[in-house]
N, C-alpha and C positions, 0 to 999 in steps of 0.2 A: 441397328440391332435392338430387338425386344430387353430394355430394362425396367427393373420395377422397384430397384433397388432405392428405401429410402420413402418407398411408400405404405402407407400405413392400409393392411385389406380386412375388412369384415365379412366373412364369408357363414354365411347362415344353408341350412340344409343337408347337410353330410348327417346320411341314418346310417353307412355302411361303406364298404368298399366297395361295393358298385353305383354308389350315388355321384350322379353326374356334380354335384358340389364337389366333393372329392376328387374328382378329375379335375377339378378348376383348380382346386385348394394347392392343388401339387404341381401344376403349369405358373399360377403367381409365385407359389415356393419356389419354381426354380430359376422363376426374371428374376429373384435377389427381392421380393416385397415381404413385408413384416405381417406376421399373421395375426385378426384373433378371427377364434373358432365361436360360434353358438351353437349350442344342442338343446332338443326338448328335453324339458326336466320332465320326472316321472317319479312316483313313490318311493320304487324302490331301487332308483336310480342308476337301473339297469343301462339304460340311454346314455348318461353321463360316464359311465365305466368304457359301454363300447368306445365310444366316441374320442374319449381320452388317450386311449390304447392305440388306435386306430390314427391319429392325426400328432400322434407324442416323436416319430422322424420329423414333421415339420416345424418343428420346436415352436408352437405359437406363443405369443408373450402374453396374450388374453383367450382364457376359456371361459365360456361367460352363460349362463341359462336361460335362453331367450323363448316364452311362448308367445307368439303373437297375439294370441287373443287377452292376454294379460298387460294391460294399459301398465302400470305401475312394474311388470319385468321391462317392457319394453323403454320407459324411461330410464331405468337401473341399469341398462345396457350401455347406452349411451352416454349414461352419466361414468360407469365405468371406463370408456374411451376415450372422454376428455380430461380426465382424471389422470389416466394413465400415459396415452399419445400426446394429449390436446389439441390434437386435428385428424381427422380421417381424409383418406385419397380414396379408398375405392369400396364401395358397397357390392357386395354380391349377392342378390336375392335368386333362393331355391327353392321357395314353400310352398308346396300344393296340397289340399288334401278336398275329399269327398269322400261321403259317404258311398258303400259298394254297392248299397243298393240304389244308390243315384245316378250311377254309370250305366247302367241297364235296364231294359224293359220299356217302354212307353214313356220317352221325353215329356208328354202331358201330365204323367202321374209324379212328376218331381214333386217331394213333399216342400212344406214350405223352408219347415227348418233345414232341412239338406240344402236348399237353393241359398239359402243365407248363410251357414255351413261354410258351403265350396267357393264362395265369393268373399267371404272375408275372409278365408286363410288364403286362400291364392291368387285372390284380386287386391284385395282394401290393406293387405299387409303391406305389398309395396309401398302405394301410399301414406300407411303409415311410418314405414322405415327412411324413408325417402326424407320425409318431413321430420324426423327427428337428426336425419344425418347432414341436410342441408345446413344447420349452423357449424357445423364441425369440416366442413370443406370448406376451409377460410382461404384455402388455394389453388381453386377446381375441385374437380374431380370426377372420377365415372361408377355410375351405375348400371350393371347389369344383373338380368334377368332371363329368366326362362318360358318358354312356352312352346307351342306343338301347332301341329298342322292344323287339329282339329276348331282352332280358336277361327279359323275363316271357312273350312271347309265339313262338313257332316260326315262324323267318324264311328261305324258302329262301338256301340260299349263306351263312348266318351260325353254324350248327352250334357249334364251340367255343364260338366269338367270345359268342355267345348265354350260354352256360354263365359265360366270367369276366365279362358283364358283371353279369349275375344276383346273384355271386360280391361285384362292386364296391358293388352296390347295399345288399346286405346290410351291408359294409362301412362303408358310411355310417351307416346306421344305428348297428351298436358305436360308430366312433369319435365319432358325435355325443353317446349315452352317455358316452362316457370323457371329452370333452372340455367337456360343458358348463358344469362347475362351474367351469373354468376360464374360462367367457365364449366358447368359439373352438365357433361353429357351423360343422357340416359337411353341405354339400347338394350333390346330384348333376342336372344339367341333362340330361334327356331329348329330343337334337336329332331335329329328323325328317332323312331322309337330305339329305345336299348332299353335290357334289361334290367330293371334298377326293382327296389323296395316299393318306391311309389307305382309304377308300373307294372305290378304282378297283379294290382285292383282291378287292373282294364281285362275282358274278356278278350281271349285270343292276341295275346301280344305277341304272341309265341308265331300266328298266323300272319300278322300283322308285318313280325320285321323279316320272316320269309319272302312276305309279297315285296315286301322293299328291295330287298336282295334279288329280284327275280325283275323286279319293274327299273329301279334307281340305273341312271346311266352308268354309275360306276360299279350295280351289278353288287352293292355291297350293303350293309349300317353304317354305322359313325359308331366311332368309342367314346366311352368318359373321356379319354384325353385328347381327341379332336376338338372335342366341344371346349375342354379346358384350352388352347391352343389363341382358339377365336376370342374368350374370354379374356385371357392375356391380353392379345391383341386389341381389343376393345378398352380395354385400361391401361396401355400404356398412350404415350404422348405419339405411333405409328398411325393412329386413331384419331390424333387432334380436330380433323375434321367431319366427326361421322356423329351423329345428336338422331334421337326420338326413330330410329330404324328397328326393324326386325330382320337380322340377318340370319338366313335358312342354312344351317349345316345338318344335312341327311342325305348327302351321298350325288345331290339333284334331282329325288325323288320329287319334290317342290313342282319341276316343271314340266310333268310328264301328264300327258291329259289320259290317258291308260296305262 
């Protein structure tokens, strides 16, 4: 049986109730794992209100302000977890972002700053979250990740996006190398498209999980809580022997060549 009880989860990502985080958040809530939540902070701390509201049934014991592109939140984060836990078991990375106009028009016309942009929130964050949660898994532990079809295959409207997921995937790979001698497997969840906040960027998403629905042998999408399900799965000890994978939940859109 999936238990999680007794494990400590950092789950980074949740903008909303349809954020595939959220689905994950609510599958480790209900193996019995200890929660904390990160949100981006923002002025007027609109983000921090949703977010509290929104994740306040999974009673987390750490609500914490995490931006990735801020070296000094990202230590305060962590320094908040050993502080409080003094070990982490399961990292859950959800962070993506680009620029909209990076998503479309002429893959050559990528500006520069948009290409470095969309690579260090949704490539170099892992790595850096990775690297600061590796001393804090003094007893294994697993990290998961998300990414998309497009990271191997050319997806209209995903252009960069395609490129750092690519980037992330790769990623998993080294840090499953680096990490295993330590016990702390790292795997990346291949969702098929759904509906979410980060996903309304992509042109014709809407087009998109139709064709899935229409092509996928199950004739259907995936939900936030399927993906949460594998996620679980992935962190708990069912899993013990599965390191540096990309496993595709989208229905087995994956392996349809039309």
């Amino acid at each position: 049986m999936l238990n999680l009880t007794g494990k400590n989860a950092l789950v980074t990502g949740i903008a909303n109730n349809r954020s595939i985080a959220w689905g994950i958040a609510q599958q480790l809530h209900k193996a019995g794992a200890n929660l904390g939540i990160t949100y981006m902070p923002d002025e007027r701390g609109k983000m921090e209100t949703k977010v509290a509201e929104l994740v306040q049934p999974l009673n987390p014991s750490l609500f914490i302000p995490c931006n990735v592109q801020n070296d000094e939140q990202i230590q305060s984060t962590f320094k908040t977890v050993h502080d409080k836990w003094g070990k982490l078991d399961i990292l859950i990375h959800c962070l993506a972002f680009a620029n909209k106009e990076d998503l479309s028009g002429d893959f050559s016309q990528t500006s520069r700053s948009g290409f470095k942009t969309a690579l260090e929130i949704s490539t170099y964050s892992l790595v850096q979250l990775s690297g600061a949660a590796k001393p804090l898994m003094t007893q294994g532990g697993s990290i998961v990740t998300l990414t998309y079809l497009g990271g191997v295959r050319a997806i209209p409207n995903y252009n960069v996006m395609g490129v750092a997921k690519a980037g992330l995937e790769m990623s998993v790979r080294y840090l499953a190398a680096e990490l295993g001698p330590q016990n702390i497997r790292v795997n990346a969840i291949s969702a098929g498209p759904i509906r979410t906040l980060a996903s309304s960027a992509v042109g014709g998403i809407l087009d998109m999980i139709h064709h899935v629905e229409q092509v996928a042998p199950l004739r259907r999408t995936v939900t936030q809580l399927e993906v949460g399900n594998t996620a679980a799965f992935l962190c708990s000890d069912l899993s013990s022997g599965i390191t540096g994978q990309v496993l595709y939940v989208d229905a087995g859109y994956e392996i349809m060549g039309m």
